[in-house]
N, C-alpha and C positions, 0 to 999 in steps of 0.2 A: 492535602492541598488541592483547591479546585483545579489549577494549572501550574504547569511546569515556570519556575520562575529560569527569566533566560540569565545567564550571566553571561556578558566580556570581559576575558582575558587578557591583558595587555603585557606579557612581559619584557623587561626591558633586556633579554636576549633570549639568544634560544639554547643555550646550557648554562653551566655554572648560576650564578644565582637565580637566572629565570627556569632551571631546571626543578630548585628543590625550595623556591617560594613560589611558582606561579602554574609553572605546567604542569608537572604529577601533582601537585594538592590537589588543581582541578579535575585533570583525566580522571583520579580516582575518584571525585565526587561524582562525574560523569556513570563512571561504572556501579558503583555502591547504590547510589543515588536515581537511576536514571528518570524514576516516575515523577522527581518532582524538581528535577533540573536540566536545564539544555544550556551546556557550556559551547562556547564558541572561544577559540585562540586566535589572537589577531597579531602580527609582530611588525603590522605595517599600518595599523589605523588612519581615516581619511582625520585630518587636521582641522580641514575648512566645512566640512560636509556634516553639524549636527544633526540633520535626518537620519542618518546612517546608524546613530547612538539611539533613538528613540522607540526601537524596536525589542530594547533592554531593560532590565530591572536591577541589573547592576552594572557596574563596570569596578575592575579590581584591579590594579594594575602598582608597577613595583616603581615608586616615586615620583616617576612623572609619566606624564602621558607624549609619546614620542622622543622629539630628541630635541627641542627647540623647549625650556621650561617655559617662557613669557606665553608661550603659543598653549603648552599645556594647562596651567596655570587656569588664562582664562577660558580653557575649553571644560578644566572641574567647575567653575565658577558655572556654567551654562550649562551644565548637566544637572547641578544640583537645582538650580531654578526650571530647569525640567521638571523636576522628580525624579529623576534619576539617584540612583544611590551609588556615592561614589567611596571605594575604598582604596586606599591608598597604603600599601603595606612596604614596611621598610626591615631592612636584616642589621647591617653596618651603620654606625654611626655616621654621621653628615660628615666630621672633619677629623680626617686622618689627622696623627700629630707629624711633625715636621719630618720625623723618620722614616714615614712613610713614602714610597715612591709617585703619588699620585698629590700627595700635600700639594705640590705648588700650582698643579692644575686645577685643583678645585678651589684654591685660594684666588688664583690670578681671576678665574671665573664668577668666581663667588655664587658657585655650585651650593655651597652649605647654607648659605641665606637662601635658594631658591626650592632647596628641598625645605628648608624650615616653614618658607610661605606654599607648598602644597599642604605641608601637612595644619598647616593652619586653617585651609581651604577644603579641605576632603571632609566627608560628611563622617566617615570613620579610618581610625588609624590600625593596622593587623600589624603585630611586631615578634620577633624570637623571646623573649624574657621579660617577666617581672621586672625585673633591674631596668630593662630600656623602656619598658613602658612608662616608668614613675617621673622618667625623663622626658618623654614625648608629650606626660601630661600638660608642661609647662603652655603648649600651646595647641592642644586639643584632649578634651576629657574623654571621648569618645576613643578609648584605645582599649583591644582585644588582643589577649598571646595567643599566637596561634605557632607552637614551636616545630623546630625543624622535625622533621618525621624521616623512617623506614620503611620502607614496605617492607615486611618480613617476607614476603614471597620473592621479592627481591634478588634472581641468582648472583649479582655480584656481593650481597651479605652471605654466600653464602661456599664459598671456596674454603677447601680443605687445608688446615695451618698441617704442613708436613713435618714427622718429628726430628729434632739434630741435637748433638751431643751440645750445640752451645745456646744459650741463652740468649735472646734476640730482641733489642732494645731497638724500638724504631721510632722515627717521626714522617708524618705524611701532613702534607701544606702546597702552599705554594711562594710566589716569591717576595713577600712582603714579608718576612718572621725574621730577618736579618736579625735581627736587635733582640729577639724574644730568643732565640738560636745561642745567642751569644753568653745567654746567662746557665748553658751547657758545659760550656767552656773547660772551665777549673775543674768541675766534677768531674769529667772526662777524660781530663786529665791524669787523675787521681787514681782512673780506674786502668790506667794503659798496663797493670802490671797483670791482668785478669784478662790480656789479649788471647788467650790459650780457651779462654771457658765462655767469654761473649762474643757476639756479634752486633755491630751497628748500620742499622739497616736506615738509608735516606731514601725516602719517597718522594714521586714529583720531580727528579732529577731532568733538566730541562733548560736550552742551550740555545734557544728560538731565541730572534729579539732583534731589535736596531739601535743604533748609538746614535746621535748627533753632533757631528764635531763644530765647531766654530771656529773661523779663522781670526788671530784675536790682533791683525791688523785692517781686515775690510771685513768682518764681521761677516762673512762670507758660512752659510751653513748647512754641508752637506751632511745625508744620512748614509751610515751601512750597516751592515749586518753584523753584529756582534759579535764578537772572538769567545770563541768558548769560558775560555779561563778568565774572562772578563765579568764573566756572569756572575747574580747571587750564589747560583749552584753549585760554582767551584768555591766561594768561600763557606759556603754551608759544610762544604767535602772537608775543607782544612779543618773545622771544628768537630764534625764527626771523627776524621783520622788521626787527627790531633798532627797537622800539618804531613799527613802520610806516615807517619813514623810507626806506625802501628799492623803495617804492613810492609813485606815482604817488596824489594826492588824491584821485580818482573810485574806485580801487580799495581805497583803502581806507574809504571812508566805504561800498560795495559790502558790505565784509569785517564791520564793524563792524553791520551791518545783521542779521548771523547768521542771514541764512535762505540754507536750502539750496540756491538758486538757480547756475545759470549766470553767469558773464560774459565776455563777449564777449572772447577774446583773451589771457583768464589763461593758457592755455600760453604765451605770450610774457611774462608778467611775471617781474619776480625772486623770485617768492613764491608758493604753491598751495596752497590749504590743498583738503583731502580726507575728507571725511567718512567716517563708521564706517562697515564694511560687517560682516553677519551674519559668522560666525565662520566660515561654509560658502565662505565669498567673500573673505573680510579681505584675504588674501595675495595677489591679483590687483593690491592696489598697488604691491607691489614691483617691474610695468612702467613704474610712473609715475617712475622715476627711474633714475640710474645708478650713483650711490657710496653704498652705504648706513652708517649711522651707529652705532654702538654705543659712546654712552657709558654707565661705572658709576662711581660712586664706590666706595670702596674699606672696606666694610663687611659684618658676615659677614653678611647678608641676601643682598649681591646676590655675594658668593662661592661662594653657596652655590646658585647660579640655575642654570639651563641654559645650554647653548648653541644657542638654539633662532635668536636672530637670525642666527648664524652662518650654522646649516642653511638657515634658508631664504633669505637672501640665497646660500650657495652654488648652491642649485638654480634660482636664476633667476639666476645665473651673472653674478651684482653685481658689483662691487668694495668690499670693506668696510675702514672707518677702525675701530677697535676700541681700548677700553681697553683696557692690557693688565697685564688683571686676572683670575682665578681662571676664570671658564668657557670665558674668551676667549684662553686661553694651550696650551688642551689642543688643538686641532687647528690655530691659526693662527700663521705663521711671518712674521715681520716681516720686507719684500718688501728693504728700502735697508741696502747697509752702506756702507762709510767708499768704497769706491769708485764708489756710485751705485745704481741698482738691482739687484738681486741675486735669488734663486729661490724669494723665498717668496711667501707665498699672501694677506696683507693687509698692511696699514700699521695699528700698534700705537702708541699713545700711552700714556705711560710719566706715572705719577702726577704724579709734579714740575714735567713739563711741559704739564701740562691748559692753562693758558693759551693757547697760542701755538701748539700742535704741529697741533690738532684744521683749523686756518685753514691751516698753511704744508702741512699736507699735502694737505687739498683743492687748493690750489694748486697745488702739483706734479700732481697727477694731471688738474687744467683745463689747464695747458699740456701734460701727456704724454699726450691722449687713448688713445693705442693700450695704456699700462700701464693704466688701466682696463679693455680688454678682457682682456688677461693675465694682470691680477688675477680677477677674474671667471671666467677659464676653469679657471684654476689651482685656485680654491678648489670651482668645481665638481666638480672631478676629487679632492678631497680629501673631500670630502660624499657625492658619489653613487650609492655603493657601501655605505659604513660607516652611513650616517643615511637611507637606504633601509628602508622599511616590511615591503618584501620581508626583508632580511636580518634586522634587529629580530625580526619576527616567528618567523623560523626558528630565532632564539635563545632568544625564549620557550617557544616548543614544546620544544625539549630542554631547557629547567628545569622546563617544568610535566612532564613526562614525568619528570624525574630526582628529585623530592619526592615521588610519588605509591610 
């Protein structure tokens, strides 16, 4: 390249999704790349000021540009009649369904028509999957997967899973899986007699938050600060614990206590609960267990997700149980066929059988220890090349190169 092409950055925060769609894709194209890119981050961009934009060859940024969409909107519309190249990359589907915590905001808003008219507007669309791309085609053809990635150099990929007599079945999320949680349930149930040889380890345990009450004679509406047990996370606790019953009196009135505290000997219990960690750290839980969990229910929200539990349970070389549903279908091979086990890379739970399947196959894998590691290695080796930061990155550099 004669000259560095400049890009801006625009994420729409500064962790969580503007972490692993906006800043580390760039930083690392920054580093890998440097002779033929000069990335700038901007998390405050001027609105009214197109001069300020003109000194770019792209801008890239995560749905909208700022925080006002009509303002963003028409500020792609004057980038692209610049010459400006404008990319517009999206993770999550526009509209949660009704179960979701955020549905009524973004309906009352009509946030999902305004993300629809960006991407209608964006000279090109960056998205996680196949599967969402064939969707986003509906109104722009101009769509590239650029999927979630790892740095394998990564130190929070990179914590040592400690060994224990019990078998350790986890899920790490946050607080929107209520409903996807729930289809755990029965299985779990199922398995309370095997409280001696497993462990159920919740990630993301997490007690922040505000309510809004309404006074429903003057309509009167103050906010406070959430009662612990009020939160997703204690009912998440009751389907892990299968309502506490699965533990010991002392530990659970310990649990119930909700402060952040130690207790003595919880790696030996049949339950663990595990507080949030910064977004810089999150993924260092994945040592804290061995079979990692992915359920969805089967709605085009979470069809429309990543496969990011996949990835990163591949690179800490888990063994994963998975719906097997829309994100969870494009790289994972369901491991059992009619003869027993067989050469694929997880163990897939098929809609009809959410009841019963999510228990009988944790089971299989507590008594077949060693197919846990199998699986585990298997799916590494199906990850660690293709969902590499390294590789990622080397495909964005030849799209941002082939636009310009």
């Amino acid at each position: 390249m004669s000259k560095q092409i400049k890009v801006l950055v625009l994420p729409s925060d500064r962790s969580g999704v503007g972490k692993f769609r906006s800043i580390d894709p760039h930083l690392f194209l920054q580093s890998e790349h440097s002779s033929e890119f000069h990335i700038d981050i901007n998390y405050e961009p001027p609105m009214n000021d197109i001069n300020f934009y003109k000194n770019y060859d792209i801008v890239a940024f995560h749905r909208n540009i700022g925080n006002d969409f009509e303002l963003g909107n028409n500020l792609i519309k004057e980038l692209n009649a610049l010459g400006v190249v404008t990319v517009c990359d999206i993770d999550d589907y526009w509209l949660p369904t009704k179960e979701h915590p955020i549905h009524s905001v973004i309906k009352l808003h009509n946030i999902d028509k305004k993300i629809i008219e960006n991407l209608k507007v964006a000279k090109y669309v960056t998205t996680t999957t196949t599967l969402y791309a064939d969707v986003i085609r509906k109104f722009n053809k101009n769509v590239f997967v650029f999927p979630n990635a790892i740095n394998p150099n990564d130190p929070q990929f990179k914590e040592p899973t400690l060994p224990s007599d019990k078998v350790r079945v986890g899920w790490l999320g946050g607080s929107s899986h209520l409903h996807d949680l729930m289809l755990l349930d029965k299985s779990f149930a199922s398995l309370s007699k095997y409280r001696s040889k497993l462990q159920f380890v919740l990630c993301g345990f997490d007690t922040r938050g505000v309510v809004t009450e309404i006074n429903a004679e003057t309509n009167e509406q103050k906010k406070r600060n959430i009662k612990p047990e009020e939160t997703v996370w204690a009912t998440y606790e009751k389907i892990f614990t299968q309502n506490y019953s699965i533990i010991d009196l002392d530990y659970k009135n310990f649990l119930l206590k909700f402060a952040q505290d130690t207790y003595e000997g919880e790696e030996n219990q049949s339950y663990l609960r595990v507080w949030t960690k910064p977004v810089t750290s999150y993924a260092k839980n994945y040592s804290k267990f061995d079979i990692s969990l992915a359920p969805i229910k089967n709605h085009v929200f979470n069809l429309m997700k990543s496969q990011l539990k996949v990835i990163e349970a591949g690179f800490y070389k888990k063994a994963i149980i998975a719906s097997n549903l829309g994100p969870y279908t494009i790289d994972l091979k369901h491991a059992i066929n009619k003869n027993g086990f067989g050469s694929g890379n997880a163990l897939l739970v098929d809609e009809n059988n959410n009841k019963y399947d999510w228990g009988k196959y944790i089971e299989k894998l507590m008594k077949n220890p060693n197919l846990i590691t199998d699986l585990g290695e298997s799916l590494y080796e199906t990850v660690k090349d293709k969902y590499s930061l390294i590789t990622v990155t080397n495909n964005r550099a030849e799209f941002y190169k082939s636009i310009i």
